[in-house]
C-alpha positions in Angstrom: 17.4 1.9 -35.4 16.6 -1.8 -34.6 19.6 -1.9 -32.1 18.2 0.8 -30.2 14.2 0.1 -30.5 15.3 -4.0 -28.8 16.3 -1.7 -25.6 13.3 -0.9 -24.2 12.4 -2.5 -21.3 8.5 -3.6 -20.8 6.3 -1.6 -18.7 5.8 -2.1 -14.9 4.0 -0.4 -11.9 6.8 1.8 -9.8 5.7 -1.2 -7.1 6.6 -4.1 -9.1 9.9 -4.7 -9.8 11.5 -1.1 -9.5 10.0 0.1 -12.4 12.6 -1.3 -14.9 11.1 0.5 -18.0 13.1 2.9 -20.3 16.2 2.1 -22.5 19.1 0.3 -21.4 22.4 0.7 -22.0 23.4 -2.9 -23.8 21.6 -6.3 -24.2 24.9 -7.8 -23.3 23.7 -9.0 -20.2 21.4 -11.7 -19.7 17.1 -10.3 -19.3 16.6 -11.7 -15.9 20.2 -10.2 -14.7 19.0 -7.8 -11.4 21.3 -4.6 -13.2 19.4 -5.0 -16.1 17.5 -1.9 -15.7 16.4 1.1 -17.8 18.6 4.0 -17.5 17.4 7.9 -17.7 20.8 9.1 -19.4 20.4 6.1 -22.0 16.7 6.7 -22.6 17.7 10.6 -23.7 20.2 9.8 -25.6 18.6 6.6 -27.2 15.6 9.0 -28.2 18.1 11.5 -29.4 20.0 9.0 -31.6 16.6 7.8 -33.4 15.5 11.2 -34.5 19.4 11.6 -35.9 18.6 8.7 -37.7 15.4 10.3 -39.2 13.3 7.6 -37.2 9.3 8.8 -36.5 9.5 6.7 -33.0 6.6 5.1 -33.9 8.3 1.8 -32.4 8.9 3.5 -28.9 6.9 2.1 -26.0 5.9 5.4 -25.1 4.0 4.6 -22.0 6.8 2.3 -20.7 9.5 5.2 -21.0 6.9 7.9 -19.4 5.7 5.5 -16.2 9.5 4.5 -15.9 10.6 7.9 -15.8 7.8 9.0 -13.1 9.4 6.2 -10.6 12.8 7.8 -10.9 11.7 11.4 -9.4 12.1 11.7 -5.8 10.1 14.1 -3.3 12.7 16.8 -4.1 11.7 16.9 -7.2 15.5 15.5 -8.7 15.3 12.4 -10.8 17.7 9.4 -10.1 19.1 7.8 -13.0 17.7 4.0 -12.5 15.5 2.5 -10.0 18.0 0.9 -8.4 18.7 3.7 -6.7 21.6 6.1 -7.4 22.7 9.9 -7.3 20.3 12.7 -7.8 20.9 15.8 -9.6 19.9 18.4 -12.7 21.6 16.1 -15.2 18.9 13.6 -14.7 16.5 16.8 -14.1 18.0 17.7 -17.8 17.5 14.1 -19.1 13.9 13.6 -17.7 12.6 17.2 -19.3 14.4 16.2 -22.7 12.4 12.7 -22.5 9.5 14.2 -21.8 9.8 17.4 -24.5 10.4 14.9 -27.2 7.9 12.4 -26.3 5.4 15.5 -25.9 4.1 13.5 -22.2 4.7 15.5 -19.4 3.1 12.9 -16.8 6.2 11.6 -15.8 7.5 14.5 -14.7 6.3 16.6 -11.9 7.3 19.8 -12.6 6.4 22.1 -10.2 8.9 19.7 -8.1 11.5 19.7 -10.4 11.5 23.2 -11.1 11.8 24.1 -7.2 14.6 21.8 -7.2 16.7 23.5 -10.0 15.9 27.0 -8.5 17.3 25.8 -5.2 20.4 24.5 -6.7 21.2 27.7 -7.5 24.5 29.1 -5.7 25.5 32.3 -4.3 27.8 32.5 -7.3 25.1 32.9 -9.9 25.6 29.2 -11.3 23.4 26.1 -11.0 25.2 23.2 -8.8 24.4 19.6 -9.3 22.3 19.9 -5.9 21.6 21.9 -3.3 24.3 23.3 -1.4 27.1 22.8 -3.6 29.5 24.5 -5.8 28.4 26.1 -9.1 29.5 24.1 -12.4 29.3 24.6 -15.8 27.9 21.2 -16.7 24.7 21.6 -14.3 24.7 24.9 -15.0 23.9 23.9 -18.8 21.3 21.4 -17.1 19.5 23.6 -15.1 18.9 26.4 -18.3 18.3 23.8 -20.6 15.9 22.0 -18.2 14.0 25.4 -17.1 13.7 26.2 -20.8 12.4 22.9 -22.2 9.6 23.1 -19.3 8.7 26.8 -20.1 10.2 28.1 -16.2 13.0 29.8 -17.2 11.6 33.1 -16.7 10.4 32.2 -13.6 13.8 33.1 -12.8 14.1 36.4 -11.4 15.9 39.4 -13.0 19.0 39.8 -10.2 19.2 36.0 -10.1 19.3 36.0 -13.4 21.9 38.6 -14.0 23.5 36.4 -12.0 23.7 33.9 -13.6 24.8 35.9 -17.0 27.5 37.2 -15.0 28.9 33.8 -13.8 28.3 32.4 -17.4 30.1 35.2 -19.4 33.4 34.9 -16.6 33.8 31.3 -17.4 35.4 32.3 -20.7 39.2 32.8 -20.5 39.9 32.3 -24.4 38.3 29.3 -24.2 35.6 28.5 -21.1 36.3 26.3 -17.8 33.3 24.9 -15.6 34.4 26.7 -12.1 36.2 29.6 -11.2 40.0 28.9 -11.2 40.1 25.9 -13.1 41.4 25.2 -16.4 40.4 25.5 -19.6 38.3 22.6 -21.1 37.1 22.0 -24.6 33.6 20.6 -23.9 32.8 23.9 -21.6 33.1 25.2 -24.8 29.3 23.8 -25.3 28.0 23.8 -22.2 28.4 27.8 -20.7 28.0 28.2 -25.3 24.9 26.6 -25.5 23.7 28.2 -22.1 24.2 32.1 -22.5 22.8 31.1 -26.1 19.5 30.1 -23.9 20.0 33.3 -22.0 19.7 35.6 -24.8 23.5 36.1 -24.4 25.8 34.5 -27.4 26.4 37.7 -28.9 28.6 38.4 -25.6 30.7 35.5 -26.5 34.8 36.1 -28.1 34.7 33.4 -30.5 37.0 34.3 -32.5 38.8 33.6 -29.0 37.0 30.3 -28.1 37.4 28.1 -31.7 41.6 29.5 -31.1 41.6 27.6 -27.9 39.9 24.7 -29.1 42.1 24.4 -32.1 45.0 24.1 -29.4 42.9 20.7 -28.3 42.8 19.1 -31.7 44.8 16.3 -32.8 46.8 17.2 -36.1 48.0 13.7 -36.7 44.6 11.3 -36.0 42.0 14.0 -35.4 39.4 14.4 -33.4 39.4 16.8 -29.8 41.2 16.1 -26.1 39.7 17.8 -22.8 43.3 19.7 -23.2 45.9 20.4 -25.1 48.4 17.8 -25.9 46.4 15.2 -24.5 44.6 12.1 -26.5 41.3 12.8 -28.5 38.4 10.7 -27.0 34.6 10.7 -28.5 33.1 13.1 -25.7 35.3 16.0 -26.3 35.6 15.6 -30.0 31.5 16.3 -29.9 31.6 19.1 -27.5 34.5 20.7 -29.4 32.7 20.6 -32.9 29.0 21.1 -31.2 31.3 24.3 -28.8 32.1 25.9 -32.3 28.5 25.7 -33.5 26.1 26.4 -30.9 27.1 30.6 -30.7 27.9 30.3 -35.0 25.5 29.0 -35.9 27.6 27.5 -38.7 26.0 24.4 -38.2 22.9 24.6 -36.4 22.2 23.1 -33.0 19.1 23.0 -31.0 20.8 24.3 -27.8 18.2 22.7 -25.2 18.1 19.3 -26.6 21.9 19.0 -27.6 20.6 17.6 -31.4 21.4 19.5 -34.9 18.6 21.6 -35.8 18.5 19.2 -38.5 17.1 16.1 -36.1 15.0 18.8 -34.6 13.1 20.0 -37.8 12.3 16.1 -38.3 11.1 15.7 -35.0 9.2 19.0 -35.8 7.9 17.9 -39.1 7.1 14.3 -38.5 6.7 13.7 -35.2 5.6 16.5 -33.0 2.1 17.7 -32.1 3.2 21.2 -30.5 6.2 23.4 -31.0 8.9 22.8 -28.2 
């Protein structure tokens, strides 16, 4: 818990200093070095990590974290990740309504803005794309519903739009799901369309029985653990996605499918932290 609360950077105006407040990612480097910044993808999951730890975040700068996050949205209502400047797309849209949702303090987040921005990310497919204009993909895809849901606009989604986007989820799956149309299988799309049609009302459409065979094609029988494929080495992200694929729709183990957390860190957020239901 310590290593994560000594992250936080102090708080500063959005015209001082870019705004380095938030959590970042190591204290490797030296304070006064210019990279040194908070990051929006660190702050999630730093916050997320805590309440796995069954910490009351009682020792989070609060303040720091929300005025940080309001200097990383732009006019389009898409956050950047660190005030450096950087890319701009629904995963930092994601990141920024999880911060927020856990932190119960909307203020740094417009989200009238944001919202527009997710709906105009939508494609012709029926998927959300990382911005406007682009292809559909199942990682922003999960972003956007997740996002919309966590900030109470999902239903401002209308119905053919949102058929839609059912549609496009549900053809993702093969036996096991891929993130665009004619590419591969991948094991963490296996959480990311899972936990989506789950937000959509949908997970009963799902073949599981179908989805954990392909996965088990992606584990390692000799060290453990999950690839992105099969017969390729195990690493950390897809081992999580693969267990957390399984789960989501099963609900063998429970997972809060908007925040990516077990419903186990979410009842002690719920219990011990939080103010109103999320």
């Amino acid at each position: 818990k310590q290593w994560y609360q000594r992250r936080v950077r102090e708080n500063k105006p959005c015209d001082d200093d870019y705004a380095r407040c938030g959590f970042i990612a190591t204290d490797s480097l030296p304070s006064d070095v210019d990279a040194n910044y908070g990051h929006i993808a660190m702050t999630y999951v730093a916050l997320c990590s805590l309440l796995i730890l069954g910490d009351d975040l009682s020792r989070v700068d609060r303040d720091s974290v929300i005025n940080g996050l309001k200097c990383l949205q732009l006019k389009t209502g898409a956050y950047q990740c660190i005030a450096l400047g950087s890319e701009s797309d629904a995963r930092f849209v994601y990141c920024a309504a999880c911060i927020s949702s856990i932190l119960q303090d909307w203020r740094g987040m417009d989200k009238d803005r944001a919202t527009e921005f997710l709906m105009e990310s939508q494609s012709y497919e029926g998927g959300f794309a990382q911005n406007v204009g682009r292809e559909a993909h199942g990682g922003s895809t999960f972003c956007s519903i997740a996002a919309l849901t966590l900030m109470n606009k999902l239903d401002d989604l209308p119905r053919q739009r949102r058929n839609d986007l059912l549609r496009w989820c549900l053809q993702r799956q093969q036996t096991g799901f891929n993130g665009r149309p004619n590419k591969p299988m991948d094991t963490c799309y296996s959480f990311w369309l899972g936990a989506s049609l789950k937000l959509l009302g949908a997970q009963d459409f799902v073949n599981q029985d179908a989805n954990f065979s392909f996965l088990m094609t992606t584990q390692d029988r000799y060290i453990g653990g999950f690839s992105k494929w099969a017969g390729y080495m195990p690493d950390v992200l897809h081992s999580y996605f693969g267990i957390a694929g399984m789960h989501v729709i099963s609900n063998e183990v429970e997972i809060h499918p908007a925040l990516n957390i077990s419903m186990r860190a979410f009842r002690h957020w719920q219990d011990n932290i939080a103010t109103t239901a999320v």
